[in-house]
N, C-alpha and C positions, 0 to 999 in steps of 0.2 A: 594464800588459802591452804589452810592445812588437809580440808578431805577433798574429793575429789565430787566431781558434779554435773547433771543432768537436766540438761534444758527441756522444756516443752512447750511448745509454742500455742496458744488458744485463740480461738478468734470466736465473736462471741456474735451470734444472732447475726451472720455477718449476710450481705444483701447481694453483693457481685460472685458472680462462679470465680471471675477472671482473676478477681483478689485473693481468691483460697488459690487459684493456681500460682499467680504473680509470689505469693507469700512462701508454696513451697518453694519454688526457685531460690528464694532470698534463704531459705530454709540450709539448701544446699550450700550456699557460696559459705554458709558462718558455720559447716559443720556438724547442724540439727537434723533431724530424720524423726521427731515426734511430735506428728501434728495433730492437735485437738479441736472440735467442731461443738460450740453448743447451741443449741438450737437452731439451725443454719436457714437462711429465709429464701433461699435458692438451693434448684439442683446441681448435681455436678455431673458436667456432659464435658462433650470435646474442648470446650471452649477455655473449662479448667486445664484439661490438659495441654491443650494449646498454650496456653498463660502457661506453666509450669515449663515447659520444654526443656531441656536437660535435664530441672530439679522433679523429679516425679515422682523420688521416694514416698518424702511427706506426704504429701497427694494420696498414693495408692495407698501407702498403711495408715491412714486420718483412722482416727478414734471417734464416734460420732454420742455427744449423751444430750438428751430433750429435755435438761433442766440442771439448774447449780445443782439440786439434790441428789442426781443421778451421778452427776461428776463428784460430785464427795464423798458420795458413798464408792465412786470403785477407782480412783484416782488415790496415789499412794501421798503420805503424810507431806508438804512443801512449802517453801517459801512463795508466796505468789505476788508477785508484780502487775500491777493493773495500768494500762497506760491511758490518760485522760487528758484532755488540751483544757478541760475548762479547771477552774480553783475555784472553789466555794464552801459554803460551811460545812465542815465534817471532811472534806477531802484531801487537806493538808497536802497538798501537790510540792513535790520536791524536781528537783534537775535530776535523770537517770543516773549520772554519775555520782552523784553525793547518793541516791539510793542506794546505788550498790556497793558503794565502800562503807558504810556503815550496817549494809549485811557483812561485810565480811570480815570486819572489823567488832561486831559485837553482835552476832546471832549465832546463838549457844549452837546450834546444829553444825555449824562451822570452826568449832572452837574443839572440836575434840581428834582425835587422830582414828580415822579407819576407814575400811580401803571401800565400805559399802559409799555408791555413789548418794549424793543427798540430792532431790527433786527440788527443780527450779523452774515455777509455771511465769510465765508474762503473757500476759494476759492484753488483750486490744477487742474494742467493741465494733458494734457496728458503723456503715460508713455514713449514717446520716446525723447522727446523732451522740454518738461514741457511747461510751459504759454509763449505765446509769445508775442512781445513788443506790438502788437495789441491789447492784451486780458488785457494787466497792465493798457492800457490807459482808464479803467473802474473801477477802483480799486482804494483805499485809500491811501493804505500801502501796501508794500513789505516785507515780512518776510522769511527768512529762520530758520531750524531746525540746532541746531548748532551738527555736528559730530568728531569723535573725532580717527576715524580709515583712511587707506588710499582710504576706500570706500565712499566718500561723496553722491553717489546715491542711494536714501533710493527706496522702494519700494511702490508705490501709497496708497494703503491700510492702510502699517505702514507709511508713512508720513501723513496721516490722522488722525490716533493713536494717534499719539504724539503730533500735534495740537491740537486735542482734548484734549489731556491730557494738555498743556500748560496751555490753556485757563483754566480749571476747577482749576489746581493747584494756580492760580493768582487771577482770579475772584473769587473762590468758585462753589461753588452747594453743594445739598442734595448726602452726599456719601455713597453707598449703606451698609448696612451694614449685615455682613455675618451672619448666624445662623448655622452652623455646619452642618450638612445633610440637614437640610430644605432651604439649600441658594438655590438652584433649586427645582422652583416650577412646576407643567404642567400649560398650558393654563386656566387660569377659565372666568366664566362669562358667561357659555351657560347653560341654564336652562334645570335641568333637566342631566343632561350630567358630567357624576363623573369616569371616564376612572381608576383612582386609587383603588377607592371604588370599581368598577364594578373586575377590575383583580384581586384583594384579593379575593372575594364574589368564584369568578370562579378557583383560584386554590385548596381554599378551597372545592369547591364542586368535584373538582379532587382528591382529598385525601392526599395535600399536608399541614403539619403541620407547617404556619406562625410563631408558640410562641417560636419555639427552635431558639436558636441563635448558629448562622453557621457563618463563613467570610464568604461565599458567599451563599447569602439568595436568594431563586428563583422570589421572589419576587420584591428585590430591583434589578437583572440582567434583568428581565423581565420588571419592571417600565422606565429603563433605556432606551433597547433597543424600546421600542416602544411610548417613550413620549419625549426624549433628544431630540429632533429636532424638537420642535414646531413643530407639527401636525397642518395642518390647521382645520378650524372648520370642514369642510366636512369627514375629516379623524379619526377626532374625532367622529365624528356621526359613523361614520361605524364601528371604533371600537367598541364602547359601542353597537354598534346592535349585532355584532358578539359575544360581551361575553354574552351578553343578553341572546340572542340566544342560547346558550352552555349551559349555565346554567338552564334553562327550559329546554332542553332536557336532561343534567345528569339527573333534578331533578325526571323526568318524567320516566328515566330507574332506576333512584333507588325506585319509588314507584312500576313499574311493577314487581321489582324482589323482593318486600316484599309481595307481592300481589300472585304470582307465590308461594313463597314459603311456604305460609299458605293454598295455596291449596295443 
């Protein structure tokens, strides 16, 4: 593909919180960060974010519009991808993979060289009933996820997965690449603010020896348990205040009781 290109994910009238969260997770693993909401039939409480757990971007930046009208009018010009399990008249349902070679292979928008990126919406309905002939008549292309068991009804979240994965497999992207233990990282980029650095500093001032090597290091169960779910920045702050905190006061009972015991 000669320009370069911008996904956004859309879920349409969707019913489960759990699936807007399940979905941004999936969001994250393929490299996407813009999620769109239209008309959504449920709220989004913890439950989403619970569902999302490391992927949370999509989540917290969602675009939300109460109508295909609202989304056309302030959603920029794109190819849009609509995914539907059933075939019927007027919906010319193709396999994802022949959809998208044949955008990239003969849609003019893709055929010209420059460096502005071009908008890519796919599109997935709701989970009882999927997109309806109404919602296709806004749409490019018709694609289904080809199955291969007697259950052809995927699940909203993993039909978004697998989209996603389509597209990345055909087109490309930047594939992330694993480094052994350091593939999870915590959040950075708050100044000042070292939540890893700080819990090391603070078991060690507990009397716990980091250098021996154990399977299980209290350190790395301890890093785990309180950083694996993207902490928001706020939570991060309060961490770091509380070991802060901890650690001035050992430091402060281990000076009083060398202080005690010279007298």
């Amino acid at each position: 593909m000669k320009r370069p290109f911008e996904v956004r994910i859309v879920l349409v009238r969707t019913i489960y919180e759990r699936n807007i969260g399940s979905t941004s997770r999936a969001m994250s693993n393929m490299g996407m960060d813009k999620l769109i909401l239209i008309d959504p039939q449920c709220e989004i409480t913890y439950d989403a974010q619970q569902a999302a757990a490391t992927g949370q971007t999509g989540l917290q930046n969602r675009t939300t519009y109460m109508s295909w009208e609202d989304f056309k009018a302030k959603e920029p010009e794109s190819i849009k991808i609509a995914f539907t399990a059933r075939d019927g008249k007027g919906r010319q349902v193709r396999d994802i993979d022949e959809v998208l070679k044949d955008v990239a292979d003969h849609a003019p928008q893709f055929q010209i060289t420059s460096d502005v990126p071009y908008v890519v919406h796919l599109i997935f309905g709701p989970e009882d009933w999927g997109l309806a002939a109404e919602d296709l008549e806004h749409v490019n292309f018709c694609a289904c996820l080809p199955t291969y068991g007697e259950n052809w009804s995927l699940n909203l979240a993993q039909a978004a997965l697998l989209g996603m994965f389509s597209l990345r497999r055909t087109w490309g992207g930047n594939r992330t690449q694993l480094d052994g233990g350091k593939a999870r990282r915590a959040p950075q980029g708050i100044a000042g603010i070292n939540p890893e650095h700080t819990l090391k500093i603070w078991l060690e001032e507990m009397g716990f020896d980091l250098t021996r090597q154990r399977k299980i290091n209290v350190y790395t169960v301890l890093r785990r348990m309180l950083l694996q779910n993207t902490p928001t920045k706020k939570e991060l702050v309060i961490l770091e205040t509380v070991l802060q905190q901890s650690i001035r006061k050992l430091r402060e009972w281990k000076a009083f009781q060398k202080r005690d015991q010279k007298i």
